[in-house]
C-alpha positions in Angstrom: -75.4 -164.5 185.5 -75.8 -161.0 187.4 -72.8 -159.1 186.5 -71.3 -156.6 189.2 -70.6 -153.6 187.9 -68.6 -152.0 190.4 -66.0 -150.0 189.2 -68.2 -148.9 186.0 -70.4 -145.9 184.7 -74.2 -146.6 185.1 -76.3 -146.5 181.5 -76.8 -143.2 180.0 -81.0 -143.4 179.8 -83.6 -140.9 179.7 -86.0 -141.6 182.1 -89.7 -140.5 181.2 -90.9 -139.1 184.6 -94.6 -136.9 185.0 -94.1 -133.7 187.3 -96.6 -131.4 188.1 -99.2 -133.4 185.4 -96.5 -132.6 182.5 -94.0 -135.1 180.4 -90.4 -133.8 182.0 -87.3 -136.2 180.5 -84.7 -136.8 183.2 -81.3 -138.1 182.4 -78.8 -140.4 183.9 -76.4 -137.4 184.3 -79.7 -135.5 185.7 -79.3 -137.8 188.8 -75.9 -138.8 189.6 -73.0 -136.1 187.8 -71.7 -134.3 190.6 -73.5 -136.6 193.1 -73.2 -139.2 195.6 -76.5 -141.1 195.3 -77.7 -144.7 196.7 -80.0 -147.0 194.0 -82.2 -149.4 195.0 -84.0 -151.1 192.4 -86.8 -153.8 192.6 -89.6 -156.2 190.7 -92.2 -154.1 190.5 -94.4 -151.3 192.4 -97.0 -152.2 195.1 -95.8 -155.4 195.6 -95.4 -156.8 199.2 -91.9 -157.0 200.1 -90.9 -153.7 197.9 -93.8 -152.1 199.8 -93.5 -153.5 203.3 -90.1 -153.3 204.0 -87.5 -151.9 201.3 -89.2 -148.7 200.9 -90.2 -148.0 203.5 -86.9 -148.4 205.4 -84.6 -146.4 203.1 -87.3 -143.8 203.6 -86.9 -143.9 207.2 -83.0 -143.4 206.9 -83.0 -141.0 204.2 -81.5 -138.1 206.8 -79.3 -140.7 208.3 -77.9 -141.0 204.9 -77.9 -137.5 203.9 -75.9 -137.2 207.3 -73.6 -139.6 205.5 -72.9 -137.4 202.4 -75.4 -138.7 200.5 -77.4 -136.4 198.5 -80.0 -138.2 196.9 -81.7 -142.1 197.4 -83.5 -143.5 193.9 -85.8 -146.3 193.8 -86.0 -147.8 190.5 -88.4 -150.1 189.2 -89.2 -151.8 185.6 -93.2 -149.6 185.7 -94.4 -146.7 184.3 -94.5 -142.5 185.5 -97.9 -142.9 186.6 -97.9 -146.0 188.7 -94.0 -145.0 190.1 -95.7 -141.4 191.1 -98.7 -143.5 193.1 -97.1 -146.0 194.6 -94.1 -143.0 196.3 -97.8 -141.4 197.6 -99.2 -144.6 199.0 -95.9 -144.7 200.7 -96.1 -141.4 201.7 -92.0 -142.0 200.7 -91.0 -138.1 200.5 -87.2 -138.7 200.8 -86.6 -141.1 197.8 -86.7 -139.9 194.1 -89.2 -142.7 192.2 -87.9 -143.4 188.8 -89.8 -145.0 186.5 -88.0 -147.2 184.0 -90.8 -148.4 182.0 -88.9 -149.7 179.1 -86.4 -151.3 181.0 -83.5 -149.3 179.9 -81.7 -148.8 182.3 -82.3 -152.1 184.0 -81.3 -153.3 180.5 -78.0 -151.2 180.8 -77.1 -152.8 184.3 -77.5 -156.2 183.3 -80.4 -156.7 185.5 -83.4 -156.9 183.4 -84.7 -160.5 184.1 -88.0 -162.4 183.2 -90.8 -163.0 185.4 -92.9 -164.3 183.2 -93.9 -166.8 185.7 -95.2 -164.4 187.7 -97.3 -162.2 184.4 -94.8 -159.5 185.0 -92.5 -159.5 181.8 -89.5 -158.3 182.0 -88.3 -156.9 185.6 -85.4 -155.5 187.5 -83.4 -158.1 190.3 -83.4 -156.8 193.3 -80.3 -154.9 193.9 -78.4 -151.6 195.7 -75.7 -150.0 194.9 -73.8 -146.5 196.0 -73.1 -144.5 192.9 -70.4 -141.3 192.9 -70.5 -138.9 190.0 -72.1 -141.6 188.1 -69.5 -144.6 188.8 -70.7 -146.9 190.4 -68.7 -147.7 194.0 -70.3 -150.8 195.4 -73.4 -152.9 194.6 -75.4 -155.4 196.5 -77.0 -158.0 194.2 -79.3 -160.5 195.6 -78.2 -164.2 195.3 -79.4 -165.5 192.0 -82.0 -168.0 193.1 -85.7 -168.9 192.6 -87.7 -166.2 194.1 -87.4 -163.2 195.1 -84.4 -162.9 197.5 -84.5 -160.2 200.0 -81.0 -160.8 201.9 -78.4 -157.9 201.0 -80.1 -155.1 199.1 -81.8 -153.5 202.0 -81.1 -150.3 203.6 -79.4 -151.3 206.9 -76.8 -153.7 204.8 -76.3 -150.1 203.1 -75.9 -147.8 206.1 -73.0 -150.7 207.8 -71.2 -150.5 204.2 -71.2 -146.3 204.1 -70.9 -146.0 207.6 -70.4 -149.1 209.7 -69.9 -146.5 213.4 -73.3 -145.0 213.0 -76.2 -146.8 214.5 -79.5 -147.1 212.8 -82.6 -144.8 214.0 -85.1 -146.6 216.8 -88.2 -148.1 214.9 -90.9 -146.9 217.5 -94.7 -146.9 217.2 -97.1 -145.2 219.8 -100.7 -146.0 220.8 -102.2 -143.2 221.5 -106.4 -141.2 221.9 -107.4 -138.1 221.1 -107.2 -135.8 224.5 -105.1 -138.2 226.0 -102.3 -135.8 228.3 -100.4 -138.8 228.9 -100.4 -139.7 225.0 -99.3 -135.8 225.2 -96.7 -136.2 227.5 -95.3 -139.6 226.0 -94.8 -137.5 222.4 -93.0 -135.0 224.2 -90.9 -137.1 225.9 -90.2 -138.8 222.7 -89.2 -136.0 220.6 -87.2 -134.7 223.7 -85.2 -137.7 223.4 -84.9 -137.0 219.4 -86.8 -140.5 218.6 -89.2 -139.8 216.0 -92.1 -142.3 215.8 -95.1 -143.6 214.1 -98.5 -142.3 215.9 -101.8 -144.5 215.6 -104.7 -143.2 216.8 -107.7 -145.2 218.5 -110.8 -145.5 216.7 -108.9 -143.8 213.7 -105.8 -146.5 213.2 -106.9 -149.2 215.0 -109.5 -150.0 217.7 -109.4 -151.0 221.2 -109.8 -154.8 220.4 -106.0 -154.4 218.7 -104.4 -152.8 221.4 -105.8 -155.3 223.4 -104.0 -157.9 220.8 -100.9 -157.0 220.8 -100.3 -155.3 224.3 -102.5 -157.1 226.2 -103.6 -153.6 227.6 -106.8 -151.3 227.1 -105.2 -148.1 228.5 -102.8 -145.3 226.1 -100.1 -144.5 225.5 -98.4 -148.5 224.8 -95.0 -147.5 223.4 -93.4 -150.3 221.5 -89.4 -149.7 220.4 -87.3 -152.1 218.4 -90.5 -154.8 218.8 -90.3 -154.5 222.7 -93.6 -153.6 224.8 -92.2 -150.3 226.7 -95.6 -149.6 228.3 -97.3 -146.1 229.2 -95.8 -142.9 229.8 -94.2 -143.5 233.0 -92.3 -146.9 231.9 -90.8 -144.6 228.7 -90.0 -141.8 231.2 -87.8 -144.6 233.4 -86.7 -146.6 230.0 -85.5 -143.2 228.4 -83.9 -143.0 231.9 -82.4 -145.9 231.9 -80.9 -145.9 228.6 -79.7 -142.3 229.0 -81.5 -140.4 226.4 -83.3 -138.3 229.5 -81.8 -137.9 232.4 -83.2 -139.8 235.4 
């Protein structure tokens, strides 16, 4: 049975991280004395749904969060220094603090260290979030306890509505753009202008025509997609950014 431990003090471990190519010992009160600080801990480094989505996302709403009070987010996972520090740079995950809890420890100490021998992993964490202040731990979201690997609760938007159900979430945007394109140029601006940051792929470097082509059914940059939706090229941001009031018409 996965225990909730709202209410309690995480484990007192020493995690064994590498900084800088040199053995450096960080403790549990290391990372949460004196702190508000959201934990989200997972099966294993590099592996699809950890990589793809939860990541990734908490990443994304790290100033959100920090907007929210919250000074630091932790990703935790049952693998070594090494791996921990490669997989936060094929990330490229710069607002989350990787710890690796390679002995299970801490896992151990939350009541979430659970075999996946079925899978050749060993021992792992279960998926899970939780807010921690000053090292007690306020609320936790545990995955339901079923075959699998559940991704329902522990993600970072279920966090965000708990801490602070008023704010909305960031835009996810992604923009097509070429090199020397002034209408790529102009569709950035416009972007940043209208505070949406954005992923940039770049033809013949991201992707090549035969993909934009795919999924816009257009040859021509800028395509703007927001929230999944086609927006189209510059102009049809320009009247969309109009339209939804971010710019004024």
């Amino acid at each position: 049975m996965l225990e909730n431990r709202q209410g309690q003090n995480v484990p007192q471990v020493t995690f064994r991280t590498r900084q800088d190519h040199e053995w450096v010992d960080v403790s549990s009160d290391d990372i949460f004395k004196g702190k508000n600080v959201i934990v989200f801990s997972l099966p294993g480094a590099f592996t699809p749904t950890c990589s793809s989505t939860h990541v990734p996302r908490y990443n994304q709403l790290a100033d959100v969060f920090k907007q929210q009070g919250i000074d630091n987010i932790v990703c935790v996972s049952v693998n070594d220094a090494f791996v921990m520090n490669e997989w936060k740079t094929e990330q490229k995950a710069d607002n989350i603090t990787f710890l690796p809890d390679g002995n299970g420890d801490f896992s151990r100490g939350m009541g979430m260290l659970v075999s996946k021998e079925d899978l050749g992993f060993g021992d792992r964490s279960w998926r899970y979030s939780m807010l921690v202040k000053d090292g007690v731990i306020d609320k936790m979201f545990i995955e339901p306890n079923q075959p699998g690997d559940p991704f329902e609760v522990s993600d970072a938007d279920t966090m965000l509505e708990y801490i602070a159900p008023q704010v909305s979430a960031p835009k996810n945007v992604t923009v097509f753009t070429r090199q020397g394109c002034p209408f790529c140029v102009k569709a950035k601006g416009m972007l940043r202008d209208a505070d949406l940051q954005f992923d940039e792929l770049v033809l013949n470097r991201d992707f090549r025509e035969s993909t934009i082509r795919a999924v816009s059914g257009k040859t021509t940059v800028p395509q703007i997609f927001i929230d999944g939706e086609l927006i189209g090229g510059s102009e049809e941001l320009e009247q969309y950014l109009a339209d939804t009031g971010a710019i004024a018409a």
